[in-house]
N, C-alpha and C positions, 0 to 999 in steps of 0.2 A: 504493500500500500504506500509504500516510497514515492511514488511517481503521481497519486490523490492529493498527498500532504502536499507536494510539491505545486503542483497546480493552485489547490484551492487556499494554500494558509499563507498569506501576507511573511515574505523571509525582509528585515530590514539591512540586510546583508545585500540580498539580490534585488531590488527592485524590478517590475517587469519596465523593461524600455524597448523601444523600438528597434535598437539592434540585436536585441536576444532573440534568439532561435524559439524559445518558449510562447514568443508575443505574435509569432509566426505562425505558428501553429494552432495558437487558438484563432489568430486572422482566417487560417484553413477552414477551422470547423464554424467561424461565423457566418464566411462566406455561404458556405457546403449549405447552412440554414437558413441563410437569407434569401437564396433562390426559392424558396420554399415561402417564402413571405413578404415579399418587397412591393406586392402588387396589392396587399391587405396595409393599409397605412397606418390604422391604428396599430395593430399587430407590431408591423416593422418599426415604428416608432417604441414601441415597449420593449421589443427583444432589443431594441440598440441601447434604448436606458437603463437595460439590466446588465448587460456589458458593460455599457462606460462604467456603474458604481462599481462593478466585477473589478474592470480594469483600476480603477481607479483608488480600490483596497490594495490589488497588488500592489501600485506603487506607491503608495502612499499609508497603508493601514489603519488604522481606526481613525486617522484627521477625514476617514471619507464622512465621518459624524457631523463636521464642521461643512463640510459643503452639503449636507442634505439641510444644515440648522440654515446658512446660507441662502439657499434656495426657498424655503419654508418663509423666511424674512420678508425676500425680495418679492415672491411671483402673493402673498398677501398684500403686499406695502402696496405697489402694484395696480390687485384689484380694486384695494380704497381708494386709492389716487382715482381709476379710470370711475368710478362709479359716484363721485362725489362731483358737484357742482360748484362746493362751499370751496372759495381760496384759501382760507387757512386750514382748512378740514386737509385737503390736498396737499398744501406744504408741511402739515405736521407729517404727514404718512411721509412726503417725500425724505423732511428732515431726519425721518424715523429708522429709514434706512441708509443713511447716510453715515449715520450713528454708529448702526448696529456692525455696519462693512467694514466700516474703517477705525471702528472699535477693537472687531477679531484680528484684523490686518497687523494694526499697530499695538497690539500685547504679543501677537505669536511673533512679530519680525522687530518691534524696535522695543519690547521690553529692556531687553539686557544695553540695548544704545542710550535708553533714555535713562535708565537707572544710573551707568555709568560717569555719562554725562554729568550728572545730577550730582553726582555721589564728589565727584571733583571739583565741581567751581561751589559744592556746601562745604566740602568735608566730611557729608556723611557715610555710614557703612548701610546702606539698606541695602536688599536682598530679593532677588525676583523668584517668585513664588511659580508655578506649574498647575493655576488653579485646574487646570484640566485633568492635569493627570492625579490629582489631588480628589477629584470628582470620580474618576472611572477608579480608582482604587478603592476606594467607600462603596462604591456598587458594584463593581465585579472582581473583586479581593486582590486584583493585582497589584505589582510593588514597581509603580512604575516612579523614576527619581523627579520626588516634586519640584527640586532645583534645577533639574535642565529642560530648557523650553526648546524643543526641535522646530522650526519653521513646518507646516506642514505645503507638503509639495503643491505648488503650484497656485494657492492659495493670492497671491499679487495680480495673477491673469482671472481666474474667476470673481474675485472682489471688484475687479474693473468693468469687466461683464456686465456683472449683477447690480452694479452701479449705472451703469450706462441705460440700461433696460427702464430704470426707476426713473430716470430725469431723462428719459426720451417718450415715458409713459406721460411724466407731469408737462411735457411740453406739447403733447399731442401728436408725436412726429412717429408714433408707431402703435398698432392696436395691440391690447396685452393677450399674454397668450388663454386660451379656451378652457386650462384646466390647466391644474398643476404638475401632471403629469406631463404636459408639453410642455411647460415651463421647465420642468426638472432635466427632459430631456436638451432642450436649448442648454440648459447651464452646463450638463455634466460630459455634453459630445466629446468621445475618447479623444476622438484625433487632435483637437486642440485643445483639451482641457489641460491640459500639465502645462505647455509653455507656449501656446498661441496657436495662429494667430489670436489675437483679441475680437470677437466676432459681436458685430451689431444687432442688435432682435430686429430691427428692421430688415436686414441681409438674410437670417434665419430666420427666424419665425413663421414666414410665410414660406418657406420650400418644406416644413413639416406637413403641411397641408396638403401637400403637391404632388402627384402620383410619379413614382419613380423614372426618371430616363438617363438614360449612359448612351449616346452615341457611339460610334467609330473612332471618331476625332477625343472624343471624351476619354473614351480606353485607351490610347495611346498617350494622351498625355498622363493620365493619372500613371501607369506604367512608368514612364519618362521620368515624372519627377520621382516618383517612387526610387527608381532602381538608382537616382541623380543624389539623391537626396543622403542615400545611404552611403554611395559614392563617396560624395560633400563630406559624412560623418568619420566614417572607417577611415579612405583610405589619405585623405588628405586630413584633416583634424585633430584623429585621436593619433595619428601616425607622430606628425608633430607634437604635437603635449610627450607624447610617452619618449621622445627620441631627440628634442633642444628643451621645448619650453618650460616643463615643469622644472626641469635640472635649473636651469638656468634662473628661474624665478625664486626657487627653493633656497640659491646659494648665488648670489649674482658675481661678490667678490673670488668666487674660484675663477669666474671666466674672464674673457678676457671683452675689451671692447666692443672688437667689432661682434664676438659671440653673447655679445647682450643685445647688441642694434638688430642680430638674426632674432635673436627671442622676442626683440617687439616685433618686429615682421612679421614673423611664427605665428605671433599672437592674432594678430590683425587680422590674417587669414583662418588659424584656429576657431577663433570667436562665430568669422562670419560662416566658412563651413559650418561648424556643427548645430548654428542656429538656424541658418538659413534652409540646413540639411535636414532638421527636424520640420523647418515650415513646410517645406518639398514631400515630404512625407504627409504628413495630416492632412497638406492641398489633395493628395494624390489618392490616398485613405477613404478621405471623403467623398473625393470624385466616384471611386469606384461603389459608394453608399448611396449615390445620386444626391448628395450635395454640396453648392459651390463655395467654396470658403475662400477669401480675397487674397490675394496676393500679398504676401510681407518682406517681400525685397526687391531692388531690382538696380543691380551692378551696383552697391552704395560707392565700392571706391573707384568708378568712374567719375564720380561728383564733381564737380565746376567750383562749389563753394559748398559753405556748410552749410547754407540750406539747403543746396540741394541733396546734400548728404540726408538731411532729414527727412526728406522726399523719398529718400531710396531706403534706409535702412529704417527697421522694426517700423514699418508703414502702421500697423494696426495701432502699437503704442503712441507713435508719435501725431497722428490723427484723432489721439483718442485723448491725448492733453494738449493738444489743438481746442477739438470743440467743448471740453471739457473742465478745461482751466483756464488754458488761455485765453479764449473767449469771453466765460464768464468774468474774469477778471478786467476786462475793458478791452482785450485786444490793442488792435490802433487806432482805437478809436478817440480817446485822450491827447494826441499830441507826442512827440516822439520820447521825451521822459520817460512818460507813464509807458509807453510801450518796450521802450527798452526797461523798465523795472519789471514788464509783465513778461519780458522775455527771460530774464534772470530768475524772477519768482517760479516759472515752469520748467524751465531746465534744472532747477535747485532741487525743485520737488522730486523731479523727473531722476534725477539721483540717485535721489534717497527713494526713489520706490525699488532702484537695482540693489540697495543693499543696505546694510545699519549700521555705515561707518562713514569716518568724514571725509575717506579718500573718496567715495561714492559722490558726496556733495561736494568735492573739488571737481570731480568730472564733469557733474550736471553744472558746476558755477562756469567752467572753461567752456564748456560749450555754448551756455547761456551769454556769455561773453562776446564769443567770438561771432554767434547772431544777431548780436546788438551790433557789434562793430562793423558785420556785413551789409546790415541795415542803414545804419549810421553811412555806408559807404557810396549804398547806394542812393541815396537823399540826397549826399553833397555832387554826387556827378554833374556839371552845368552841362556837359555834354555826352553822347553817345561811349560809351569803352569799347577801348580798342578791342579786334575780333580778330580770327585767322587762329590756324592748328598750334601754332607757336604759343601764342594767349592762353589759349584752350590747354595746352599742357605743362606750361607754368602754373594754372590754378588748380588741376587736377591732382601734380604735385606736391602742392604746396597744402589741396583740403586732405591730399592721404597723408602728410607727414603729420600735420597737425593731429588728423585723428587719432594717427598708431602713440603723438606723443601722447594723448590723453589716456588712450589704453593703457600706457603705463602704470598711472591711477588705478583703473578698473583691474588691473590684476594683482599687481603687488597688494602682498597680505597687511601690510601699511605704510605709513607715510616714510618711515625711514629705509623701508625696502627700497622704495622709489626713489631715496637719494643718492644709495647704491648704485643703482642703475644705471642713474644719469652720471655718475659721476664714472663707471667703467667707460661708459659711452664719451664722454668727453676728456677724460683725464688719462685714459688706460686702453687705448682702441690696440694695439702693437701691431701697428701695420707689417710688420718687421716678422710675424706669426700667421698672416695670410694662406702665404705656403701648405702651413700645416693643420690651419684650422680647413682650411678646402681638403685636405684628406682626411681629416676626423669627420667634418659633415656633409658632404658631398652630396650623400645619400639625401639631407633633409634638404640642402638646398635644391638640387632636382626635383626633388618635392614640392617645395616651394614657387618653384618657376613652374610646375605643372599648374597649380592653385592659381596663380594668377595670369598665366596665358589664359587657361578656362575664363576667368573671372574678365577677362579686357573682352572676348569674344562680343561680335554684337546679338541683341537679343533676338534678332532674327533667325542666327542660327539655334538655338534649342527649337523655338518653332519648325526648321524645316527640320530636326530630327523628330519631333513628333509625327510632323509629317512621311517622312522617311521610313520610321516606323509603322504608320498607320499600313503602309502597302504592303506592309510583308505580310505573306498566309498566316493561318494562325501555328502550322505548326513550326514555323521558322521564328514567328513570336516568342513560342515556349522554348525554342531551344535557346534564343539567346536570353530568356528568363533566366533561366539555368545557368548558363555560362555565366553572365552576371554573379549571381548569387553565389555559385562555387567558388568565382573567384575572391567575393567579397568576403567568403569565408577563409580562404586561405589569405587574406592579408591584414583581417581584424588582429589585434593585440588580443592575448591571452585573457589579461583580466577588461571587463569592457570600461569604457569609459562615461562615466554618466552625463548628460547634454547638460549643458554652462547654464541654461538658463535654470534649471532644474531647481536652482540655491536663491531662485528669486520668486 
């Protein structure tokens, strides 16, 4: 019964991810079952929401308590909002969930930041307590430690969700769902519920409705990004982290300069493979489930400037404190102060929803910075900016250096790691060690230039390999299925590597 346990009982050792063979194989048997029911909507809607929480205990275990309490909040908040005429009746329910989201949000992720905090500019010694585990110990005798608060997975992407739904109910811009059962299913959809995209009940809600269709073109792409996506993960992402980056990030002073400048590189490409690897999958996931889930990338380090960076990279996030924050906050609509503060104020926050440290809010301030400054830049233009490929790749330049330097932030475990870094990178490069750094890493730099020739590609080409692949028979389909897959198995790393966003 090795192989039951294994299946059914939550391991915090092994989480189900998307590159494990195990998440594969029940993809098998859901598929195998869903041909059996995709044409019955209510049906097909309940066997997916019994999956996602399925899915969704695996990788996460009992926090799945917190997304059902989640949901239960949100899809009532919700129905009082839509059923109420009274403006304060409506703004309480909306307030009410506002509260309740970003109440769980900020005790599971910024407890131990804000106690911290606190605890240094008082002097005091207080103590973050695990009211949770405090609670399920009293009711079901377990000894789980009430001093350590674990982030429950994924728990930043569903809170924005479930937030989003409530103040696009209270503004009228989407009708709420029919029962809580569709609501539950919008919140908990496997494919993007752990780490995005961030999906609008507008976007979903009405394709629950919608009787099933997968095209020709549809099957090829969901395929494409699928088999792309894992690609993105395996063979360029966790390749790196396990073979410069981590080493490097772990210990920056063993290495030497230019082997720190490869580690932000490493990184740069790290990050965006395995995020972008995992949104290519859920697109792809879902596609084959018959439904469309938005696009969350698109070439970020092509970008011209940093906004357009923000255009291209975590689209769903960065759309989502667009209409969310930044908007409500005045936008530019105040005059260019208030909007350069309103820019600052959302990238700050924007930070801090990546993590509960203040290298997190140095990233979201630098960035918030440098869109005020682009802003600011483009206001003063009295005339036209200069154009031509030359322009074009000085800026494209100059938004990827700026990013990879922020990443530095975003990786480094703190702020003095990050001095190291910079200071290998500027004080200690040993040109003089070239030579033999290119035979110690040869391997990961090949690697690396694989990642971003892919990555420079225009987006035309993945389209005509969709296409490309849509004409093949099916059984030349399956076999490069296979081939694929065998290979991606012979070049994963032993122990797998959990997706970055995962920790947010």
């Amino acid at each position: 019964m090795d192989w039951f346990y294994t299946l059914a009982v939550y391991d915090p050792k092994n989480p189900l991810i998307f590159t494990d063979s195990l998440f594969w194989l029940l993809m098998l048997g859901v598929m195998l079952v869903y041909t059996y029911q995709y044409q019955q909507i209510a049906t097909r809607n309940l066997f997916l929401l019994g999956f996602s929480l399925f899915f969704y205990y695996k990788a996460g275990g009992y926090f799945f308590v917190l997304l059902l309490l989640s949901t239960v909040i949100d899809y009532y908040a919700g129905k009082f909002i839509a059923q109420s005429s009274h403006k304060p009746t409506r703004l309480f329910w909306l307030n009410f969930s506002l509260v309740a989201n970003l109440s769980l949000l900020g005790y599971f992720k910024y407890a131990y930041f804000f106690t911290d905090t606190f605890n240094t500019v008082a002097g005091a010694q207080f103590k973050t307590v695990n009211w949770f585990a405090q609670a399920l110990n009293g009711l079901t005798g377990s000894s789980l430690d009430i001093y350590t608060i674990v982030l429950p997975v994924g728990i930043s992407f569903y809170t924005f969700q479930t937030i989003s739904y409530s103040v696009d109910v209270y503004r009228g811009d989407v009708e709420p769902a029919r029962n809580i059962w569709d609501f539950a299913f919008f919140v908990s959809f496997f494919p993007q519920l752990i780490a995005g995209p961030i999906v609008r009940a507008a976007d979903f809600i009405p394709q629950i409705y919608q009787p099933y269709r997968l095209s020709e073109a549809d099957y090829s792409r969901a395929i494409v990004l699928i088999l792309g996506g894992l690609f993105k993960k395996i063979v360029i992402s966790d390749y790196l982290a396990v073979n410069l980056i981590d080493r490097v990030f772990e210990n920056p002073e063993r290495f030497t300069g230019f082997e720190n400048l490869l580690a932000v590189y490493g990184y740069a490409l790290q990050i965006y493979g395995d995020f972008s690897g995992y949104s290519d999958i859920a697109i792809g996931l879902a596609l084959l489930l018959g439904f469309r889930l938005p696009d969350n990338f698109n070439a970020p380090y092509q970008a011209s400037s940093i906004t357009d960076f923000w255009r291209r990279w975590h689209i769903s996030l960065s759309t989502w404190l667009r209409d969310y924050l930044y908007v409500p906050l005045g936008g530019n609509r105040h005059g260019l102060a208030r909007t350069y503060l309103h820019l600052m104020v959302t990238m700050l926050l924007g930070g801090l929803w990546h993590g509960a440290a203040w290298r997190f809010v140095l990233w979201g301030g630098l960035h918030g910075a440098a869109l005020a400054l682009h802003r600011f830049a483009q206001g003063s233009r009295r005339k036209a900016a200069p154009s031509g490929w030359g322009v074009l790749l000085v800026n494209r330049l100059a938004t990827f250096h700026f990013v990879c330097f922020c990443w530095i932030f975003f990786r480094a475990k703190d702020l003095d790691q990050v001095g190291k870094i910079l200071h290998q990178i500027l004080f200690n490069f040993r040109f003089d060690l070239l030579p033999q750094a290119w035979q110690v890493h040869q391997e990961v730099i090949w690697i690396m230039l694989l990642g971003y020739g892919l990555h420079s590609l225009p987006n035309t080409w993945s389209k005509e390999t969709e296409r490309f692949f849509q004409i093949f028979p099916d059984w030349l389909k399956a076999v490069v299925i296979v081939l694929v897959i065998l290979g991606l198995y012979q070049a994963r790393n032993a122990a797998l590597q959990p997706f970055i966003y995962f920790q947010f």
